[in-house]
C-alpha positions in Angstrom: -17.3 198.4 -68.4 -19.5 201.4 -68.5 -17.2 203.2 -66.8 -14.1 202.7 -68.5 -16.4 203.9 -71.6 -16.9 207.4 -70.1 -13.1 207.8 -69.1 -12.5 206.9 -72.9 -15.1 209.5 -73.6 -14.0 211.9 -71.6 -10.1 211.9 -72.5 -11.0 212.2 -76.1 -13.1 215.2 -75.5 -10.3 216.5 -73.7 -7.9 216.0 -76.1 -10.4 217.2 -78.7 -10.7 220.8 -76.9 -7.0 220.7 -75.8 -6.0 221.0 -79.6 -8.3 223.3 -80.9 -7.1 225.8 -77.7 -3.5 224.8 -79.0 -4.0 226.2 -82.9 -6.5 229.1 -81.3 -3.4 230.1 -79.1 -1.0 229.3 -82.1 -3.2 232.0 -84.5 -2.5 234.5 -82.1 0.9 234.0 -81.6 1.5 234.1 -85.2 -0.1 237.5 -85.2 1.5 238.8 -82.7 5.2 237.6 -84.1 3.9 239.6 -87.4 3.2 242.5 -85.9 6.7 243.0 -84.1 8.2 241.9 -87.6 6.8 245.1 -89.2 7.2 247.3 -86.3 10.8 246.1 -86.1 11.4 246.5 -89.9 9.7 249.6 -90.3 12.6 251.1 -88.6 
């Protein structure tokens, strides 16, 4: 029973730090994008 309470644990931390790597990574993508739109419209 105990253990089945750390798996739980441990997959919801997991998921918890999964996701906030996801929108980290997704903030820099979307900075990156913008800054190839300017350069390419600054043409």
């Amino acid at each position: 029973m105990d253990l089945m309470l750390i798996f739980k644990i441990i997959i919801v931390l997991g998921a918890l730090i999964g996701l906030y790597a996801i929108i980290r990574n997704l903030d820099i993508i979307r900075i990156i994008l913008i800054y190839f739109k300017d350069k390419l419209l600054r043409k």
